[in-house]
SELUMVEX-978684 format. One record per residue (C-alpha): x, y, z; residue in one letter; residue number from 0. Coordinates in Angstrom, 3 decimals. Example, Ala and Ser with C-alpha at 12.3 -4.5 7.8 and 13.67 -1.06 7.14 Angstrom:
east, north, up, code, pos
12.300, -4.500, 7.800, a, 0
13.670, -1.060, 7.140, s, 1
***
This chain:
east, north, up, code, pos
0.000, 0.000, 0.000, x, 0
1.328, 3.600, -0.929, x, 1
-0.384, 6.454, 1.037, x, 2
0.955, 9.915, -0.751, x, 3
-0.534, 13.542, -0.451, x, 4
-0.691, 16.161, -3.618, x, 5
-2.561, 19.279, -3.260, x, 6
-6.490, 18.791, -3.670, x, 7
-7.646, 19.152, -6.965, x, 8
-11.572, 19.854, -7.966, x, 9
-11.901, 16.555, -9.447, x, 10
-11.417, 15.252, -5.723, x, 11
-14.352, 17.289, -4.851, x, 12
-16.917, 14.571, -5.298, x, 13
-15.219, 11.843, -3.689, x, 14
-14.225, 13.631, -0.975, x, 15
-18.020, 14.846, -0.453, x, 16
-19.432, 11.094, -0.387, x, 17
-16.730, 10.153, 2.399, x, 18
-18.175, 13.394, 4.671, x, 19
-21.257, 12.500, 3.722, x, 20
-21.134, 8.696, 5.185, x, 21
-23.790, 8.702, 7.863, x, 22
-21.610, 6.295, 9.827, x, 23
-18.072, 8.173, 9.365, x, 24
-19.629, 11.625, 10.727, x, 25
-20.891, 9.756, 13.513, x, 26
-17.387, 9.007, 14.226, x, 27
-16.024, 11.976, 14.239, x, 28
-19.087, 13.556, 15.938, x, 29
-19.421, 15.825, 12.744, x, 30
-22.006, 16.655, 10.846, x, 31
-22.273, 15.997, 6.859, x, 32
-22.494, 18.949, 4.286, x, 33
-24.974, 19.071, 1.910, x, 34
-23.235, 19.925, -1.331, x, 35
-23.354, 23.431, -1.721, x, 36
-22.255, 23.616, 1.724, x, 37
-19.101, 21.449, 1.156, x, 38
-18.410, 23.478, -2.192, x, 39
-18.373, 26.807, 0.054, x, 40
-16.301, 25.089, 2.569, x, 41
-13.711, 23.928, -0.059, x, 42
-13.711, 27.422, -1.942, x, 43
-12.968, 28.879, 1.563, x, 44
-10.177, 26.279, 2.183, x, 45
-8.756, 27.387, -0.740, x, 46
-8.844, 30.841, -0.431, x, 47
-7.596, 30.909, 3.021, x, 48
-3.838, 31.971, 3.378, x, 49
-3.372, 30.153, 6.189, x, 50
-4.803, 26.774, 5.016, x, 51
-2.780, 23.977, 3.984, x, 52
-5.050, 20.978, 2.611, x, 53
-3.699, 18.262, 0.420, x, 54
-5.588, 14.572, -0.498, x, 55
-4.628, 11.504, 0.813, x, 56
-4.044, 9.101, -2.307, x, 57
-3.816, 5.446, -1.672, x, 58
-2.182, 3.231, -4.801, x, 59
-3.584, 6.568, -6.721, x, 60
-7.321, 6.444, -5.120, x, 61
-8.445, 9.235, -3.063, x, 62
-8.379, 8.106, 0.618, x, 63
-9.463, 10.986, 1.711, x, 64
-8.233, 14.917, 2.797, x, 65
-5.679, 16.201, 5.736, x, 66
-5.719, 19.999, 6.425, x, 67
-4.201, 22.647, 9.461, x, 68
-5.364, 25.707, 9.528, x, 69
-4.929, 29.162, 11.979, x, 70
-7.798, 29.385, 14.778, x, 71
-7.010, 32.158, 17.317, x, 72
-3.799, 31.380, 19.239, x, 73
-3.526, 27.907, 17.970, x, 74
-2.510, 26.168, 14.808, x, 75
-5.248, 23.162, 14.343, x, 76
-4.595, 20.140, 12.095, x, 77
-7.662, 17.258, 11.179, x, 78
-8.391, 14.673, 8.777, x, 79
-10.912, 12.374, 6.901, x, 80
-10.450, 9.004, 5.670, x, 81
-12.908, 7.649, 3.548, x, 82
-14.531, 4.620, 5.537, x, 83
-13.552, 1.732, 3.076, x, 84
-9.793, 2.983, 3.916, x, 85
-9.913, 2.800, 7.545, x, 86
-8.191, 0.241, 9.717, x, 87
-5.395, -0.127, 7.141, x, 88
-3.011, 2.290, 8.727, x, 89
-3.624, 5.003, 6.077, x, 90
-4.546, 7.501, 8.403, x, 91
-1.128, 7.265, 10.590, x, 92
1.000, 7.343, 7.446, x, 93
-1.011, 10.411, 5.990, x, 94
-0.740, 12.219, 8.994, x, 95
3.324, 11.458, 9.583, x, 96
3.474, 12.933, 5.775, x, 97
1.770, 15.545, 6.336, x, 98
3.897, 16.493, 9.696, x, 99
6.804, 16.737, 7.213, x, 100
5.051, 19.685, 5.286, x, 101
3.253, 21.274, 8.348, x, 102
6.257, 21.962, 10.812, x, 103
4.073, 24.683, 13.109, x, 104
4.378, 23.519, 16.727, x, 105
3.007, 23.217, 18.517, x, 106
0.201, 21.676, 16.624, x, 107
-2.922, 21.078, 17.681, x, 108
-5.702, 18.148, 17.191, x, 109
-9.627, 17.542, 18.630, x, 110
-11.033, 13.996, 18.710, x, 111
-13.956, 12.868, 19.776, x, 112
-13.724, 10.733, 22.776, x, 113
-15.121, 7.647, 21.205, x, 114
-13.365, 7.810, 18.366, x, 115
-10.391, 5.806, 19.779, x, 116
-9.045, 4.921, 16.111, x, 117
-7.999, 8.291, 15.531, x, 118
-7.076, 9.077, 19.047, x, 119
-4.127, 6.047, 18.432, x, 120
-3.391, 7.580, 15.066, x, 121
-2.596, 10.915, 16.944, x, 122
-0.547, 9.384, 19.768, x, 123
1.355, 7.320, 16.965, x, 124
2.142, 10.592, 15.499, x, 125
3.291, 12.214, 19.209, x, 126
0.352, 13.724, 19.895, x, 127
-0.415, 14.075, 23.793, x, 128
-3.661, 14.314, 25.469, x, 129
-3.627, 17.709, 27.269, x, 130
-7.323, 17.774, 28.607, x, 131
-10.735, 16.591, 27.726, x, 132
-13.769, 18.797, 27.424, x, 133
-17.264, 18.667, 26.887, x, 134
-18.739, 21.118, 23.859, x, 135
-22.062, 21.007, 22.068, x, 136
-22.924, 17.861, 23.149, x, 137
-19.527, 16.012, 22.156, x, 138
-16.811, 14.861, 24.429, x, 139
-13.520, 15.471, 23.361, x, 140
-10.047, 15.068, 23.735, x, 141
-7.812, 17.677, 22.746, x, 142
-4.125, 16.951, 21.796, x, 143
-0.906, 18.160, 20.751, x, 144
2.040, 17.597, 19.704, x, 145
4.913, 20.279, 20.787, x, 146
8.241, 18.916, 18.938, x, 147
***
C-alpha cells in the first residue's frame, strides 16, 4: 500500500463529499455531513484561506481521503478524513506522519472525539499528547498536541 498527499484538486471534490457524507463516518467523528453546496463553500474557503494547507490523501492513486491545518485564534489546528472503506489499514497514521513533514508549526494542535479511539491512536502514533478533555455542544472530546 502507498499512502501519498498532492494538493487537492476539484476533481477530488466529489469523492471527498461522499466520504463526509457517510452517515456512519460523521458519527465518528461527531461531525455533521455537508450538503453539497455547503461542502463546495467550505472547499472554496479552504482554498482561499492563506493560512490553510489541505492536500488529499491518495492510496495506490485512489483518493483516501483529505488532511488539512489551519490558523484558529492562538492555535494552529490540524484534522483529517479518511474515507470509511480505507480505515483500519493504517492510512490515516502514514497520511498524517506525511503531512507532519510539510506542516512543521508547533506546537500543533488536534480535537477527537472521545469515542473515536481509532484516531485518538493515530494521533498518539504521530506524538500527539492528550492535554485535557472537554465537553462542547454535546460532544466529548479530547484535545491533543504535539509540541516537537
Amino acid at each position: 500500500m502507498r499512502v501519498e498527499l498532492r494538493d487537492t484538486v476539484e476533481d477530488d471534490l466529489p469523492i471527498l463529499f461522499r466520504q463526509q457524507a457517510d452517515p456512519e463516518a460523521s458519527a465518528m467523528a461527531a461531525f455533521p455531513s455537508r450538503d453539497w453546496e455547503a461542502f463546495v463553500a467550505h472547499q472554496a474557503k479552504i482554498a482561499a484561506g492563506p493560512d490553510m494547507l489541505q492536500q488529499t490523501i491518495l492510496v495506490d492513486g485512489d483518493v483516501a481521503g483529505d488532511i488539512g491545518s489551519w490558523q484558529a485564534e492562538a492555535e494552529r489546528n490540524v484534522g483529517y478524513w479518511i474515507g470509511r472503506s480505507f480505515w483500519g489499514r493504517g492510512v490515516a497514521t502514514a497520511a498524517l506522519r506525511a503531512f507532519l513533514e510539510l506542516e512543521t508549526t508547533r506546537p500543533l494542535t488536534a480535537y477527537v472525539a472521545a469515542h473515536n479511539l481509532g484516531s485518538r491512536r493515530v494521533l498518539e502514533k504521530c506524538g500527539f499528547e492528550v492535554v485535557r478533555e472537554q465537553h462542547v455542544d454535546g460532544v466529548d472530546e479530547f484535545v491533543t498536541s504535539l509540541r516537537s
